[in-house]
N, C-alpha and C positions, 0 to 999 in steps of 0.2 A: 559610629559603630551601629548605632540603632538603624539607620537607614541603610545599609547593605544588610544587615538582618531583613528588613523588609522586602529589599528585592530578592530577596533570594529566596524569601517566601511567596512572592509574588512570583518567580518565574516557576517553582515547583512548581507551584498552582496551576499555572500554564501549562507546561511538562504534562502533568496529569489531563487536564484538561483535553488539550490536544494527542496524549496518547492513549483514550478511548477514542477517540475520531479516528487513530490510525488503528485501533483494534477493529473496529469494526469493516473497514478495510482489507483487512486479513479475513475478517472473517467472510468476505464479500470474493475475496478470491479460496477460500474454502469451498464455498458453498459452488462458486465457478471451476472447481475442481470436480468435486463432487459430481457437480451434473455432465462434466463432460463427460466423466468417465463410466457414469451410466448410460450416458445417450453412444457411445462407446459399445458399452459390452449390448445393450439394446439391439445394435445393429450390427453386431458381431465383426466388429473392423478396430482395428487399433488405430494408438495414435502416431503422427509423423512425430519425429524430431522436433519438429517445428511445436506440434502441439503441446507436445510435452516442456519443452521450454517456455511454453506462452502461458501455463497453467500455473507451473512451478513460480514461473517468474510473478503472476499476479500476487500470490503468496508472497515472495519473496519482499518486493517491492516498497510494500508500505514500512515495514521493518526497517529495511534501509536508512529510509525517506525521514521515516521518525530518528534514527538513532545520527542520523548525519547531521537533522534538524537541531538536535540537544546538543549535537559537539559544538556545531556552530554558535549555538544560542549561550553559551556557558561563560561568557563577559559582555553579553551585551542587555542592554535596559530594556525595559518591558515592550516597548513601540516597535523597535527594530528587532526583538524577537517573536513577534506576534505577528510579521511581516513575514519571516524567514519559516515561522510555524504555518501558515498560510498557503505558501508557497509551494511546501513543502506538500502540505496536502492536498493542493492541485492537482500538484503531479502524479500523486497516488492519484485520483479520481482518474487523469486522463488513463492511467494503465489499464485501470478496469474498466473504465468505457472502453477503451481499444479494443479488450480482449473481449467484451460481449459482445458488442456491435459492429467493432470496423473491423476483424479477423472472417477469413473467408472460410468455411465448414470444406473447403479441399485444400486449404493449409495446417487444418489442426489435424485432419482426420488422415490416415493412412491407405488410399483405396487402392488396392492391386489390381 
């Protein structure tokens, strides 16, 4: 009894742990929100479909990512949920790299 008490304190800790890594994620697609949509009204052009999908979705993304990570994580021991927390958070990083770097400014932007 005493030792799943402890993992279980051991895996909040984790939970927590890793769900300020995906906060900051969120906030990292906020912020890539934000400036799109100044650099947007800046140059007085909206966004495609496209943009607004790739904005919303950076937001959207790490949420997910975290909340998928704990369903999954929720019978398994610290090692193999520190793997799957990992992972998890890769995959938020590649979305916001994608969306800074590898999105082309005439797929986000809407130019007539």
């Amino acid at each position: 009894m005493n030792e799943k008490l402890k993992r279980s304190v051991g895996a909040w800790i984790l939970a927590a742990v890793f769900a300020l890594l995906f906060a900051y994620d969120v906030w990292e697609g906020i912020g890539n929100f934000i400036g799109v949509m100044s650099q947007s009204l800046s140059l007085g052009i909206g966004l495609s479909a496209f943009g607004w999908f790739a904005v919303i979705f950076g937001i959207v993304a790490p949420v997910v990512l975290f909340f998928g990570a704990l369903w999954f994580t929720r019978k398994k021991s610290f090692a193999p949920a520190l793997v799957i927390y990992i992972v998890a958070l890769s995959l938020s990083a590649v979305v916001g790299v994608d969306l800074a770097l590898g999105t082309n400014a005439f797929l986000i932007f809407s130019v007539n």
